[in-house]
CHARMM-style PDB file with segment names, atoms N, HN, CA, C and O in Angstrom:
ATOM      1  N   UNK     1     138.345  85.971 144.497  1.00  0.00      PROA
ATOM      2  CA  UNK     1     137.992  85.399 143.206  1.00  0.00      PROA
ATOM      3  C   UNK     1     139.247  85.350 142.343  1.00  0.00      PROA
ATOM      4  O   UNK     1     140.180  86.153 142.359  1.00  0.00      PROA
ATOM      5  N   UNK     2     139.131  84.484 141.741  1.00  0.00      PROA
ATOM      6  HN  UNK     2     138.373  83.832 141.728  1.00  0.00      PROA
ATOM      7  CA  UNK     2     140.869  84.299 140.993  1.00  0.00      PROA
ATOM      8  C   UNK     2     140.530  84.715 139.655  1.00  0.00      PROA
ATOM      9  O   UNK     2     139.357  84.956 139.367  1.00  0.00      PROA
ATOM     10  N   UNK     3     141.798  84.857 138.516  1.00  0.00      PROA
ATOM     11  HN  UNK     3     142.750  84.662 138.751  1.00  0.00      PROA
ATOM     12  CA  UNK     3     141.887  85.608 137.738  1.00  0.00      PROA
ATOM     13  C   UNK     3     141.223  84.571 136.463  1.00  0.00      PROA
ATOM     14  O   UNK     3     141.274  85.054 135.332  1.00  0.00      PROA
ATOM     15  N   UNK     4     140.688  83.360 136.588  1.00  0.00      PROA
ATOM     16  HN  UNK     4     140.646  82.966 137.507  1.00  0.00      PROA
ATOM     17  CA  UNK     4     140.213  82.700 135.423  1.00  0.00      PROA
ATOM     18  C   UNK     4     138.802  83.228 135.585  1.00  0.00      PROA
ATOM     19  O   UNK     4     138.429  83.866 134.600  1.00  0.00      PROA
ATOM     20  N   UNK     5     137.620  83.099 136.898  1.00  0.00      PROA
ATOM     21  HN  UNK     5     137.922  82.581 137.698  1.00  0.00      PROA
ATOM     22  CA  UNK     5     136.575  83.560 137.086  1.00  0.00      PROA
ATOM     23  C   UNK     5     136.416  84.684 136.604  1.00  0.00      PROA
ATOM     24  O   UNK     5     135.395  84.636 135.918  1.00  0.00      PROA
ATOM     25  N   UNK     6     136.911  85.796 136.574  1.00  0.00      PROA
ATOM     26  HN  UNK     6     137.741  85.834 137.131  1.00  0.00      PROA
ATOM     27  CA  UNK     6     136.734  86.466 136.330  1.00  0.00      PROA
ATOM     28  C   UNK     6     136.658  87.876 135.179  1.00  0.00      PROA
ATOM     29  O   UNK     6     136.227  89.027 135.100  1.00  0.00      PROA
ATOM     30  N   UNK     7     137.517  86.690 134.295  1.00  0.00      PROA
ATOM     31  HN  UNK     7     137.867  85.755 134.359  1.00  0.00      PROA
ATOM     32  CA  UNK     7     137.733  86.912 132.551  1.00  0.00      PROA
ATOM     33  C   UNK     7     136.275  85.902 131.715  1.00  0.00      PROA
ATOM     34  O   UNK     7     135.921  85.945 130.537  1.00  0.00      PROA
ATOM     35  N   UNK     8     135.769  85.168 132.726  1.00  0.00      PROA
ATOM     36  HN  UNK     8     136.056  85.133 133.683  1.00  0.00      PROA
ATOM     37  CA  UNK     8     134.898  84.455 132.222  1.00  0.00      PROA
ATOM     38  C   UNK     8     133.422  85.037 131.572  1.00  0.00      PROA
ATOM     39  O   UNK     8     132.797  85.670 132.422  1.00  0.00      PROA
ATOM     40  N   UNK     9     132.888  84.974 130.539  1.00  0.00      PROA
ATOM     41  HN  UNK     9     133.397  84.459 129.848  1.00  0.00      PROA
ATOM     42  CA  UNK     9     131.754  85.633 130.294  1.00  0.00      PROA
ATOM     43  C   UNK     9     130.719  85.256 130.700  1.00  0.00      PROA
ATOM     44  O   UNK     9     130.540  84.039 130.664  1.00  0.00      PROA
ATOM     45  N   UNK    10     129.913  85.899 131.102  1.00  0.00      PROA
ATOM     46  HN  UNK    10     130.059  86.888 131.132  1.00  0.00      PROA
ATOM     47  CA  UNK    10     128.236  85.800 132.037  1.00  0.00      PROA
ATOM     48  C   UNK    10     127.964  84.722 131.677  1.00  0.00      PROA
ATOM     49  O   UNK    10     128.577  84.180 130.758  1.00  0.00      PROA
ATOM     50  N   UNK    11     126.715  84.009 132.490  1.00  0.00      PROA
ATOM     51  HN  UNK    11     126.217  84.450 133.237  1.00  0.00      PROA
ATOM     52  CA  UNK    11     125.866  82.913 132.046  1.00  0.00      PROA
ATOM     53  C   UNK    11     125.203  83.908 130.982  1.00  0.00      PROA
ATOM     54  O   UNK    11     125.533  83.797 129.801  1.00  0.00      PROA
ATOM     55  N   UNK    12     124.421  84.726 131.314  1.00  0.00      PROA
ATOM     56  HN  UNK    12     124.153  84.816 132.274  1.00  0.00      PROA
ATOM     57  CA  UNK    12     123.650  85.652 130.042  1.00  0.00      PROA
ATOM     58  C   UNK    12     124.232  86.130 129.177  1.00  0.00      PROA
ATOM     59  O   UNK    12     123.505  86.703 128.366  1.00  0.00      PROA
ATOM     60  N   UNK    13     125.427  86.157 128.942  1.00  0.00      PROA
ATOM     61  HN  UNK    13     126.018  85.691 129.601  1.00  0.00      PROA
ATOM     62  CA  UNK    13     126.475  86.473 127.705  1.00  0.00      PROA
ATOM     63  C   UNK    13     126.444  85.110 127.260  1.00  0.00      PROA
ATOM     64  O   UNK    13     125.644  85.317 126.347  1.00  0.00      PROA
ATOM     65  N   UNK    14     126.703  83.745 127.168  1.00  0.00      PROA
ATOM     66  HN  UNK    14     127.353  83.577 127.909  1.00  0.00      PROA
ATOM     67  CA  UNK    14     126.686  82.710 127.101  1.00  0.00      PROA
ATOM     68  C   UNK    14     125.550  82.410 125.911  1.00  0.00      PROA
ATOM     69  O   UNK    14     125.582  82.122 124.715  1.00  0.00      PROA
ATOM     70  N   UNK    15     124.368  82.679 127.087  1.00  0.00      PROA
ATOM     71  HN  UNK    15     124.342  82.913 128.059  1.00  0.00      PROA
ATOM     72  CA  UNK    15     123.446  81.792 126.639  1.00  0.00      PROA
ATOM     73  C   UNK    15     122.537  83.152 125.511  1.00  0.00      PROA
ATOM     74  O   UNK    15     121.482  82.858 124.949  1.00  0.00      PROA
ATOM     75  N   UNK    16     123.087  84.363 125.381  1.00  0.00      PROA
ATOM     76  HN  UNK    16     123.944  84.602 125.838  1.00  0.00      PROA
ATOM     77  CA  UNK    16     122.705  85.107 124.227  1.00  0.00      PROA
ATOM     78  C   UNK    16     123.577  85.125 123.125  1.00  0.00      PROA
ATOM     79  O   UNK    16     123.114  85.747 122.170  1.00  0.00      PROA
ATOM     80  N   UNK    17     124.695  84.639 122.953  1.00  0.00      PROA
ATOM     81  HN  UNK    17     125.071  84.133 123.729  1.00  0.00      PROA
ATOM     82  CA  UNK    17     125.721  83.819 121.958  1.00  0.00      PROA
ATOM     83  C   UNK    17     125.105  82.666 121.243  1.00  0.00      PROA
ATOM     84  O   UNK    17     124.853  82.510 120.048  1.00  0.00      PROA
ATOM     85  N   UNK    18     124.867  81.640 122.629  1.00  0.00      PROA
ATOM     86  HN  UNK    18     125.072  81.767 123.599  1.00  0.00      PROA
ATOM     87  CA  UNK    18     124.206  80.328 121.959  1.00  0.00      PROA
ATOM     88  C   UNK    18     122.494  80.219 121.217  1.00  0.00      PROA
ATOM     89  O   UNK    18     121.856  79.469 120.478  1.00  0.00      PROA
ATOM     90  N   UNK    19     122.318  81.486 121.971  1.00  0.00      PROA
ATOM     91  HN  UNK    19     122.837  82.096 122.571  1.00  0.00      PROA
ATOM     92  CA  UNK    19     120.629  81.632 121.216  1.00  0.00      PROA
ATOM     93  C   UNK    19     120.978  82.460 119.682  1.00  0.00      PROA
ATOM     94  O   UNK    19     120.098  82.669 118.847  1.00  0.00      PROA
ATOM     95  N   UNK    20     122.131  82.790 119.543  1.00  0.00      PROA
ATOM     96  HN  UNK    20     122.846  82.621 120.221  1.00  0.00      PROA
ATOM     97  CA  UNK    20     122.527  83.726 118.153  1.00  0.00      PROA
ATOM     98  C   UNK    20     122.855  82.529 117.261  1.00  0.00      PROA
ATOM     99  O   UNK    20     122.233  82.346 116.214  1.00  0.00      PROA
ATOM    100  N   UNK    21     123.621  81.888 117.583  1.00  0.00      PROA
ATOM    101  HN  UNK    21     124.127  82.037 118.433  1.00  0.00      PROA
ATOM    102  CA  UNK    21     124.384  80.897 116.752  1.00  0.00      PROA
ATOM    103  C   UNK    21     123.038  80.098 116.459  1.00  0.00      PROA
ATOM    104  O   UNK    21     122.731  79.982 115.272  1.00  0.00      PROA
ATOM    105  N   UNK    22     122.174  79.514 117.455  1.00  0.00      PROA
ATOM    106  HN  UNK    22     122.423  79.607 118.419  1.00  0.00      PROA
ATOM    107  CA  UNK    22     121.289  78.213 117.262  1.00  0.00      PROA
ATOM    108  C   UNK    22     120.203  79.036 116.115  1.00  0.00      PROA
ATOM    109  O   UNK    22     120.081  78.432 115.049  1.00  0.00      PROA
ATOM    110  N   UNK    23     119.534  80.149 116.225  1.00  0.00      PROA
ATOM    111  HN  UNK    23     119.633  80.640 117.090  1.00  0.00      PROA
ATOM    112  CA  UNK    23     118.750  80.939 115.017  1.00  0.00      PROA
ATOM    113  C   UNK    23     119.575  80.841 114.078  1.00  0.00      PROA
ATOM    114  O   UNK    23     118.999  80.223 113.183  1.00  0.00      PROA
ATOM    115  N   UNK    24     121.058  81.213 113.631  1.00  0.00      PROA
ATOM    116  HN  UNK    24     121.526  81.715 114.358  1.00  0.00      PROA
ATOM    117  CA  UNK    24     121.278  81.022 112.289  1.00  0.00      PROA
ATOM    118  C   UNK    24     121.445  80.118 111.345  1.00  0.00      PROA
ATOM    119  O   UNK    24     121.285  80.054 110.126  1.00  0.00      PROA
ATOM    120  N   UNK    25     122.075  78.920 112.848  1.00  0.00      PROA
ATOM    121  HN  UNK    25     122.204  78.972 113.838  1.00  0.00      PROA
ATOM    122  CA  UNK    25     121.198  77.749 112.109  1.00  0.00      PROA
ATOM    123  C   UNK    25     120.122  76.874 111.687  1.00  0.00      PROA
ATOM    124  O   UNK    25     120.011  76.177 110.679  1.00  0.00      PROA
ATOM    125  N   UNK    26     119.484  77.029 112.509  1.00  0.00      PROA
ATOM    126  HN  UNK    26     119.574  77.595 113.328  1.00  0.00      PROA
ATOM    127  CA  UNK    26     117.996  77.063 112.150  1.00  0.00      PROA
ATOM    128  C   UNK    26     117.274  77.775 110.937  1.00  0.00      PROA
ATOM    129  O   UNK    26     116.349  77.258 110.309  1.00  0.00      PROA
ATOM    130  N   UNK    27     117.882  79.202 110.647  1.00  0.00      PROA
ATOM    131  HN  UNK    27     118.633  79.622 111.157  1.00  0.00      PROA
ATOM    132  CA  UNK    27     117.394  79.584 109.318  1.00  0.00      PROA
ATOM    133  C   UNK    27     118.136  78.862 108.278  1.00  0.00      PROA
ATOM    134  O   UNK    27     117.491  78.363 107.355  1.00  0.00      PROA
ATOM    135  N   UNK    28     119.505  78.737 108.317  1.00  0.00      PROA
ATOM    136  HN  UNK    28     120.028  79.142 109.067  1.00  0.00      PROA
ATOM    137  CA  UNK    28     119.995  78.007 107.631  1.00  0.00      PROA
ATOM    138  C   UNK    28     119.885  76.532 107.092  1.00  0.00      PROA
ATOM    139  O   UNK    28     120.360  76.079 106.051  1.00  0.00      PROA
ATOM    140  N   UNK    29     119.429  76.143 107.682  1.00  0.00      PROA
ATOM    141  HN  UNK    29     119.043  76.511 108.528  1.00  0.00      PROA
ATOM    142  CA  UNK    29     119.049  74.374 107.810  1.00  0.00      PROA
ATOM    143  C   UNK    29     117.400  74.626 107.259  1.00  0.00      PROA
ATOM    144  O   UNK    29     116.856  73.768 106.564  1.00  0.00      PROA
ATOM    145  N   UNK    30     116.651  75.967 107.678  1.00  0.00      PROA
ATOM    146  HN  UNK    30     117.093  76.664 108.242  1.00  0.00      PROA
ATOM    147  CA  UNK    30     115.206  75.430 107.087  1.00  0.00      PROA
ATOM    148  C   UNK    30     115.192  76.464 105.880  1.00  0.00      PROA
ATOM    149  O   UNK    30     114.111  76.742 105.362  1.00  0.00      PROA
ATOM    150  N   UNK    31     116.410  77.056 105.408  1.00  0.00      PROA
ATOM    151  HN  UNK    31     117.288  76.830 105.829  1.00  0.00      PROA
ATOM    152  CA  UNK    31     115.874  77.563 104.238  1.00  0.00      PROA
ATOM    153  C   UNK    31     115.297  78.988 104.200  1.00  0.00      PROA
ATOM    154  O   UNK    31     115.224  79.528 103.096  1.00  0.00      PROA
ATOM    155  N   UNK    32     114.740  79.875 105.657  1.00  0.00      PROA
ATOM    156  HN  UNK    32     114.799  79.436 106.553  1.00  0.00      PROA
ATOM    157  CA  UNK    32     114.399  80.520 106.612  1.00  0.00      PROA
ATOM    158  C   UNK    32     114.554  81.890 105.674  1.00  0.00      PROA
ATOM    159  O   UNK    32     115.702  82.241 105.946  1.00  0.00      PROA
ATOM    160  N   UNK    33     113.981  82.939 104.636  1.00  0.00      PROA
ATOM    161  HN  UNK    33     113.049  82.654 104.415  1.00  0.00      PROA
ATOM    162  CA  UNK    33     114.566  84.245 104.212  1.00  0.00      PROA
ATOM    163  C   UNK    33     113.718  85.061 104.239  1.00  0.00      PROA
ATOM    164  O   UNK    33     112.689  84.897 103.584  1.00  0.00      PROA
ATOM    165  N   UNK    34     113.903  86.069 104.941  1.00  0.00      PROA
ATOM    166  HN  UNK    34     114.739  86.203 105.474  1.00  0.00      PROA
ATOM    167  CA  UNK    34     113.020  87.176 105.479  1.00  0.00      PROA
ATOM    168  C   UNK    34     111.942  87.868 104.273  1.00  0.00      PROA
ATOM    169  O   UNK    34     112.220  88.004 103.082  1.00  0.00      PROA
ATOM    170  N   UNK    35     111.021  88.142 104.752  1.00  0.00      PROA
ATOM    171  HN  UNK    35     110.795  88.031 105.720  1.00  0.00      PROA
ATOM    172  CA  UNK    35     109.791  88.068 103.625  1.00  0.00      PROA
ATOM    173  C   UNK    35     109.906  89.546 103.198  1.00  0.00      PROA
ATOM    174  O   UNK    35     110.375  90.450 103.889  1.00  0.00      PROA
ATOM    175  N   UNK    36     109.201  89.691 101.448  1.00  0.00      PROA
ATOM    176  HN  UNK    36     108.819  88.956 100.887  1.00  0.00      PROA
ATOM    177  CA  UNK    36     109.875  90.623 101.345  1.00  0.00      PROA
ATOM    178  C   UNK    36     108.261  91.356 101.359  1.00  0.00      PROA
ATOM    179  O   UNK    36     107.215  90.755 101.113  1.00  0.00      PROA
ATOM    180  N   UNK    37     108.394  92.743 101.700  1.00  0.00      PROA
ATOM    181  HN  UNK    37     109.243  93.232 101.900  1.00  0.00      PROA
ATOM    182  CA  UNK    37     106.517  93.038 101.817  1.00  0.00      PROA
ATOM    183  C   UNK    37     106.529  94.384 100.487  1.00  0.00      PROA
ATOM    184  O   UNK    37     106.552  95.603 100.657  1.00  0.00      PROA
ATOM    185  N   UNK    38     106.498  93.482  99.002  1.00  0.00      PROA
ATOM    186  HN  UNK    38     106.479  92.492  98.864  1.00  0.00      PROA
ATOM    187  CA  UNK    38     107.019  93.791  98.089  1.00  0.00      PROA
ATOM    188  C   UNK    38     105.712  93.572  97.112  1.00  0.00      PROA
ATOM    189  O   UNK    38     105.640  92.402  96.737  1.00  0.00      PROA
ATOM    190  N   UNK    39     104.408  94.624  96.488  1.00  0.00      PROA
ATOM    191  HN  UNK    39     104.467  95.574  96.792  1.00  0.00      PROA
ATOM    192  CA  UNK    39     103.661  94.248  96.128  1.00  0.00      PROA
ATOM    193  C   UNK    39     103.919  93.551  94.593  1.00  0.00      PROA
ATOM    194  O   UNK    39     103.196  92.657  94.153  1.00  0.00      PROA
ATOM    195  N   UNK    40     104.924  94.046  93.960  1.00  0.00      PROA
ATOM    196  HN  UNK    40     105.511  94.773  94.317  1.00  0.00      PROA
ATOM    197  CA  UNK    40     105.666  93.267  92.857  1.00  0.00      PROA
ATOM    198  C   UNK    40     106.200  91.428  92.664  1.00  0.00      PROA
ATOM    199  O   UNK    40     106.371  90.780  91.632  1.00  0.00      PROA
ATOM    200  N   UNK    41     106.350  91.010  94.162  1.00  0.00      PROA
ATOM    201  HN  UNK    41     106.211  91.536  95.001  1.00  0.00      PROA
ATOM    202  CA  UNK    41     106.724  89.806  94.275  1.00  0.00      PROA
ATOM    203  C   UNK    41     105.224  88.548  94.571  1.00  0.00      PROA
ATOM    204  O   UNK    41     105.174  87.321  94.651  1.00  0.00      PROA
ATOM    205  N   UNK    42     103.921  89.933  94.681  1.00  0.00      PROA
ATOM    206  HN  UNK    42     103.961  90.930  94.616  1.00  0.00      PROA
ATOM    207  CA  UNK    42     102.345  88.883  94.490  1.00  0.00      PROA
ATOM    208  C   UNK    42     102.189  89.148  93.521  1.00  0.00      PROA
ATOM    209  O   UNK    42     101.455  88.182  93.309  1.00  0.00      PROA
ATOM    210  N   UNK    43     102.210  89.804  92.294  1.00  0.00      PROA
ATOM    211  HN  UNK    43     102.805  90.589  92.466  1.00  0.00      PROA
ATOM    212  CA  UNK    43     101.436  90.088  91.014  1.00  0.00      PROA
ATOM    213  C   UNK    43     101.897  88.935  90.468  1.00  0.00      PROA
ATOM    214  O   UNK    43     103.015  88.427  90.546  1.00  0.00      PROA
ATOM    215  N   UNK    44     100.340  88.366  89.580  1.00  0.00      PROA
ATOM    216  HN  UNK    44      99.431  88.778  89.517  1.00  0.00      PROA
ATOM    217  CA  UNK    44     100.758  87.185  88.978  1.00  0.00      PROA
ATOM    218  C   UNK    44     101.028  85.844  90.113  1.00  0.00      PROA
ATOM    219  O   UNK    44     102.101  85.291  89.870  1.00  0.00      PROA
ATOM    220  N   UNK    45     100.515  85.426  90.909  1.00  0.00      PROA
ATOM    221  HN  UNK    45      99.644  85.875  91.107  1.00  0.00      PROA
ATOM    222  CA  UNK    45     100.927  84.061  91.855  1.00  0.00      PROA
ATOM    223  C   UNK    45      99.189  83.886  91.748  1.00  0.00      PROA
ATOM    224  O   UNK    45      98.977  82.759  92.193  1.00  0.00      PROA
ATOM    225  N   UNK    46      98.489  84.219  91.539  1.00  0.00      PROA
ATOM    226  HN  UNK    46      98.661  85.135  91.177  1.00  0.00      PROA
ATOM    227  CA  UNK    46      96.963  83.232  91.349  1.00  0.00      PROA
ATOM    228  C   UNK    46      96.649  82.652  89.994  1.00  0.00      PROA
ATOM    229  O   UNK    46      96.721  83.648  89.275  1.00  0.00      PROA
ATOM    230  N   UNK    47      96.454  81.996  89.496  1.00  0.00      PROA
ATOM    231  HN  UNK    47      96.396  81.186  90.080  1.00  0.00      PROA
ATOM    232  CA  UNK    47      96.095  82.149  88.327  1.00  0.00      PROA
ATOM    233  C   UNK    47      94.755  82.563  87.525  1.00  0.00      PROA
ATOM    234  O   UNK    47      93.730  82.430  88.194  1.00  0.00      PROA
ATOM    235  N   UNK    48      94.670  82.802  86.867  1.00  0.00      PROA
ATOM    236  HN  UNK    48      95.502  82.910  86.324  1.00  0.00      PROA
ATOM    237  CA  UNK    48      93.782  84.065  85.544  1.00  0.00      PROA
ATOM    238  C   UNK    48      92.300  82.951  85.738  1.00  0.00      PROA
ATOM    239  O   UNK    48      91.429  83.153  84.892  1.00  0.00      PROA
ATOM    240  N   UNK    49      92.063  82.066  86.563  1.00  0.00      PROA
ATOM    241  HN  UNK    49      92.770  81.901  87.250  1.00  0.00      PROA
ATOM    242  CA  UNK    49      91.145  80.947  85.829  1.00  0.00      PROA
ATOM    243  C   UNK    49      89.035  81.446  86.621  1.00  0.00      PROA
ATOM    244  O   UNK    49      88.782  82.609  86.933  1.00  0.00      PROA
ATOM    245  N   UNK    50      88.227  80.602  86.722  1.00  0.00      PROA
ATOM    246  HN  UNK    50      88.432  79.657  86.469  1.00  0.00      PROA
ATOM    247  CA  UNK    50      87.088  81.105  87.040  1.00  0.00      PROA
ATOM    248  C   UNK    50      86.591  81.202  88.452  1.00  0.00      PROA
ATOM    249  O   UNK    50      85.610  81.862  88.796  1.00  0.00      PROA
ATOM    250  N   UNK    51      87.421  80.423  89.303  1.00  0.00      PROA
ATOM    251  HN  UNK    51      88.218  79.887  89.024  1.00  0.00      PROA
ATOM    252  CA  UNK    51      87.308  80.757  90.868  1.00  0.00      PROA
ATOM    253  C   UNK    51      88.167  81.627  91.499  1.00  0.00      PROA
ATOM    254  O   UNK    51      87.903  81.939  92.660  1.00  0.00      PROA
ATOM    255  N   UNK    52      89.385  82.193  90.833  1.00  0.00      PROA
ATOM    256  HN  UNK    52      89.600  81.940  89.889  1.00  0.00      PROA
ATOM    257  CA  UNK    52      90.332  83.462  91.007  1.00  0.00      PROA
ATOM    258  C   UNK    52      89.005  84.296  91.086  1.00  0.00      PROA
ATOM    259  O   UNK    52      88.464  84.678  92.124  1.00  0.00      PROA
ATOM    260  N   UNK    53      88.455  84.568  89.423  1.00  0.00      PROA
ATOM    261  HN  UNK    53      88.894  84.257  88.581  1.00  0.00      PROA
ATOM    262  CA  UNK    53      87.870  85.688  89.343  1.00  0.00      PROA
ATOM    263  C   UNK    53      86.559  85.971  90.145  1.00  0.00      PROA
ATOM    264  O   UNK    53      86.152  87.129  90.236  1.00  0.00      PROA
ATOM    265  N   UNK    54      85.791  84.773  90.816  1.00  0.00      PROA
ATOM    266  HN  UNK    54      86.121  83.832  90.742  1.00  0.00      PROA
ATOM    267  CA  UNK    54      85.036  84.609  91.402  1.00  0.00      PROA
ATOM    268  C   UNK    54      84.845  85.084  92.822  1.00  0.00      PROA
ATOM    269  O   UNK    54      83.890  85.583  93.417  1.00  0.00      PROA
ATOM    270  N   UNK    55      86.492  84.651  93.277  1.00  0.00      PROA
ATOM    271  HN  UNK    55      87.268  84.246  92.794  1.00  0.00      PROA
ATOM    272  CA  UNK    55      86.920  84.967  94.565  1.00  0.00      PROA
ATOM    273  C   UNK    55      87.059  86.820  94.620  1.00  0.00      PROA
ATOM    274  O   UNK    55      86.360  87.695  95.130  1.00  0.00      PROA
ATOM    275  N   UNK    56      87.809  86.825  94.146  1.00  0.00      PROA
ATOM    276  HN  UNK    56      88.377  86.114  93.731  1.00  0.00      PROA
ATOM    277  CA  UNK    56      87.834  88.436  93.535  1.00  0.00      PROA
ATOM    278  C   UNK    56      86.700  89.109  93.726  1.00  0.00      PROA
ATOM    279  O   UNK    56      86.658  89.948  94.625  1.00  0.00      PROA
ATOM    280  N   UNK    57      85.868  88.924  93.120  1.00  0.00      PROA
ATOM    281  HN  UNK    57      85.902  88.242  92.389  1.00  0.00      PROA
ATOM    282  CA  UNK    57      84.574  89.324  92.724  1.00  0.00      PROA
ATOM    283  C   UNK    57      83.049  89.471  94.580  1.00  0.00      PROA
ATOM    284  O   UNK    57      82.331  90.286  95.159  1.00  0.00      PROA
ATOM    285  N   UNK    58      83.466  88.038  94.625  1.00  0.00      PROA
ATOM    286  HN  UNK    58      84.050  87.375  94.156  1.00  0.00      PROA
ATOM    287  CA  UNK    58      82.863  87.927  96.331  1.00  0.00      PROA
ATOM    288  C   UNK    58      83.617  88.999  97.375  1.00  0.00      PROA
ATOM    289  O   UNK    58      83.165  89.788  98.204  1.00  0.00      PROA
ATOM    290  N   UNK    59      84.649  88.743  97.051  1.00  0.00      PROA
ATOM    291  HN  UNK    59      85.016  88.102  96.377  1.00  0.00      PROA
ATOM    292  CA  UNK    59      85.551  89.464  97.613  1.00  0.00      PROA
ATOM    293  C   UNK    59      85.641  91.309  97.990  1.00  0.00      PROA
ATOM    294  O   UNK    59      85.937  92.066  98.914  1.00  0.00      PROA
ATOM    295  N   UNK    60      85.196  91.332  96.673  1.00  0.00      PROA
ATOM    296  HN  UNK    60      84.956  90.717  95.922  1.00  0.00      PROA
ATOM    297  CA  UNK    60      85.035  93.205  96.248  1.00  0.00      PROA
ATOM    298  C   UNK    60      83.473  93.786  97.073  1.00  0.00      PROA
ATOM    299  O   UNK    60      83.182  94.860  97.600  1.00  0.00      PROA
ATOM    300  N   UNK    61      82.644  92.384  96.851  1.00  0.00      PROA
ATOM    301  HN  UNK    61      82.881  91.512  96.423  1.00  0.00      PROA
ATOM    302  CA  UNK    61      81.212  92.386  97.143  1.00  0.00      PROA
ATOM    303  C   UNK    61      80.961  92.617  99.056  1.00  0.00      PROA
ATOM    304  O   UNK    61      80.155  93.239  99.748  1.00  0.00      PROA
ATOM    305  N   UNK    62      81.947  91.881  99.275  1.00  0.00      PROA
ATOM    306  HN  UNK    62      82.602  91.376  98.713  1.00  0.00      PROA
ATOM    307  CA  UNK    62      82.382  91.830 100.725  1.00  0.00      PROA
ATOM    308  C   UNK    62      82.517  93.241 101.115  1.00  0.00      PROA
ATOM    309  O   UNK    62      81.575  93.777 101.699  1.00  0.00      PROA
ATOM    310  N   UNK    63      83.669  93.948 100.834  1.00  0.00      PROA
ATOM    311  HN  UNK    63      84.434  93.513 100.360  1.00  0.00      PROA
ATOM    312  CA  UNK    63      84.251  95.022 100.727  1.00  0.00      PROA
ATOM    313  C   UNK    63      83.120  96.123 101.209  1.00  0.00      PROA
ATOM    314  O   UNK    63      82.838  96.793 102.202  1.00  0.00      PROA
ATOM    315  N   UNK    64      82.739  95.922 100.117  1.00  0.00      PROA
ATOM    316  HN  UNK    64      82.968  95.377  99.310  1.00  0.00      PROA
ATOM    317  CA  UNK    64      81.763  97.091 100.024  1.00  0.00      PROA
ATOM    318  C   UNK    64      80.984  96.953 100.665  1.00  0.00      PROA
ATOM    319  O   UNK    64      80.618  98.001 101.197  1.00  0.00      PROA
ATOM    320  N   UNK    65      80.199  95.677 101.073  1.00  0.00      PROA
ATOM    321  HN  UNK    65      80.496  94.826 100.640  1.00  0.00      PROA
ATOM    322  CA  UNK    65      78.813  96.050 102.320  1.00  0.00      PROA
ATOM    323  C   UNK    65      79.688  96.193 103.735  1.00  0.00      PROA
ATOM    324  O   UNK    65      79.170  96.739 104.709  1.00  0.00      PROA
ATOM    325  N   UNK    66      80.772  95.774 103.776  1.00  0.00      PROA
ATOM    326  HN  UNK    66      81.193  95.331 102.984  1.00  0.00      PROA
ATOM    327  CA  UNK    66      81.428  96.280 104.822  1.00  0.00      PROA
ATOM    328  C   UNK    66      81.489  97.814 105.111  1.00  0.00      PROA
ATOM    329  O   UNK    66      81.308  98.232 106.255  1.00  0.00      PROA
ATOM    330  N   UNK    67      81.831  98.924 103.712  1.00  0.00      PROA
ATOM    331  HN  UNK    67      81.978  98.584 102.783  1.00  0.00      PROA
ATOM    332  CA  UNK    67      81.728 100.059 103.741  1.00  0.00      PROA
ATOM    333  C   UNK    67      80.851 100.945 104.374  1.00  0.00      PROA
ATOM    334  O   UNK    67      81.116 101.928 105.067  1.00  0.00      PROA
ATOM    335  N   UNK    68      79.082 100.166 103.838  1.00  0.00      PROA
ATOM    336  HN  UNK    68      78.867  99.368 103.276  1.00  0.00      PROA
ATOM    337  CA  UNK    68      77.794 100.746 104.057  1.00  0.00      PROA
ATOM    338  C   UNK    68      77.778 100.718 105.403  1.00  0.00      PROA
ATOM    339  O   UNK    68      77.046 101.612 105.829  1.00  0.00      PROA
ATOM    340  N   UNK    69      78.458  99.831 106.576  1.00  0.00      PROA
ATOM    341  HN  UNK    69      79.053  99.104 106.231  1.00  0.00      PROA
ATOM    342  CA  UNK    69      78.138  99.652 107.925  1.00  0.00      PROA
ATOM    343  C   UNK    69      78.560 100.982 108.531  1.00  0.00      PROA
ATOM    344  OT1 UNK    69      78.419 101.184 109.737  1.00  0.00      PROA
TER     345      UNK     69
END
């Protein structure tokens, strides 16, 4: 085996380079930013109106006969 083969990096070194590079662009191009699981960043995103509170409300109602089971 000669001395270029063998400085050469793996097909699987290769193609785990090109799968690194192609994800960052891909996040990059779609905008892509890791979610933050931050209960401060939902407060306030529904708004205050009568099917919020409704939903809410079914919602809590849910809850609870779920409990009784």
């Amino acid at each position: 085996m000669s001395k270029t083969l063998a400085k050469r990096p793996t097909v699987e070194r290769r193609l785990t380079a090109l799968e690194t590079k192609f994800d960052a662009l891909r996040d990059k191009m779609l905008g892509l930013v890791p979610v933050t699981k931050d209960w401060r960043s939902t407060v306030g995103v529904l708004p205050d109106d009568q099917m919020t509170r409704r939903a809410f409300r079914l919602g809590a109602q849910w809850r609870k006969g779920r409990k009784a089971l």
